[in-house]
C-alpha positions in Angstrom: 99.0 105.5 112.6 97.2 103.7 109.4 93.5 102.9 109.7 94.3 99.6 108.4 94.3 97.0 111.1 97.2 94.2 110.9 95.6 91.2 112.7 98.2 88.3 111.3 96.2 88.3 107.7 99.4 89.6 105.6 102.1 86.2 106.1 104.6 86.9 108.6 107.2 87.1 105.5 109.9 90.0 104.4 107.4 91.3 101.4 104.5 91.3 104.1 107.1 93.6 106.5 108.0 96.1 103.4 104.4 96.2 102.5 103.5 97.3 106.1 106.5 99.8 106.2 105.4 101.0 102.6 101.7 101.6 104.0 102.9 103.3 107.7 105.3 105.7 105.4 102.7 106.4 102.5 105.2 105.6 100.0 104.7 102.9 97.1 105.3 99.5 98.1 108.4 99.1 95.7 110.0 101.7 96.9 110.4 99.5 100.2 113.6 97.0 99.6 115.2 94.9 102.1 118.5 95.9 101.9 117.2 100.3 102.7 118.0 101.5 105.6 115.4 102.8 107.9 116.7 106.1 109.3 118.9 107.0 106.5 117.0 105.6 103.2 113.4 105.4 104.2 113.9 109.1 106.7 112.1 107.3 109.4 111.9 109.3 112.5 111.3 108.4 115.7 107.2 109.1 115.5 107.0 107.0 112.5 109.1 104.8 114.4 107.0 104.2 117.0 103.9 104.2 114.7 105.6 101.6 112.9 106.8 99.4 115.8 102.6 99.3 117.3 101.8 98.7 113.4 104.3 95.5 113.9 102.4 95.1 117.1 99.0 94.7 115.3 100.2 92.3 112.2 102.4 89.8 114.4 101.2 89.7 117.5 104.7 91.3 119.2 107.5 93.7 118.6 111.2 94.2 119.4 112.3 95.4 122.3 114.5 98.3 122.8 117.4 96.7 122.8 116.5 94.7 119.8 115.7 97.9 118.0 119.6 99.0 118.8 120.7 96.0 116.3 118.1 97.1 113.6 119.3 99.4 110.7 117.6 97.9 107.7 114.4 96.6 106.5 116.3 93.1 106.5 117.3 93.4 109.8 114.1 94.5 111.2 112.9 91.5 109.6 115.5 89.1 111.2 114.5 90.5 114.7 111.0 89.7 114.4 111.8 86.2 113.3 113.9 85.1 116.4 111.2 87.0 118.5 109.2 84.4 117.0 106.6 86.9 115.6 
């Protein structure tokens, strides 16, 4: 997990989200795009997963739940699941 610690400073907004991704997965930050897909374009496995999920955690306050997570394929949609969570 990244030393940097997410305590609601970055706006709860889609660029905040890739920007968080883009930091968890060490890549450059316009590499992340909404419409990438998490497992198949970004090769995120199911440690960075979960290292990204308590990253979530730390910037909004909350995460998806498992079943959530089931709907989620892209950046976008991870996005749209932590809006009607309310995070």
């Amino acid at each position: 997990m990244s030393v940097i610690a997410y305590t609601g400073s970055v706006p709860a907004s889609l660029d905040g989200l890739c920007a968080l991704i883009a930091i968890e997965l060490h890549v450059a930050t316009d590499v992340v795009l909404p419409g990438l897909r998490l497992v198949e374009d970004l090769r995120v496995d199911s440690l960075e997963m979960h290292s990204l999920l308590l990253a979530i955690e730390q910037w909004c306050g909350g995460m998806p739940s498992a079943a959530q997570m089931e709907t989620v394929d892209t950046v976008a949609d991870l996005y749209a699941c932590l809006q009607a969570g309310s995070c």
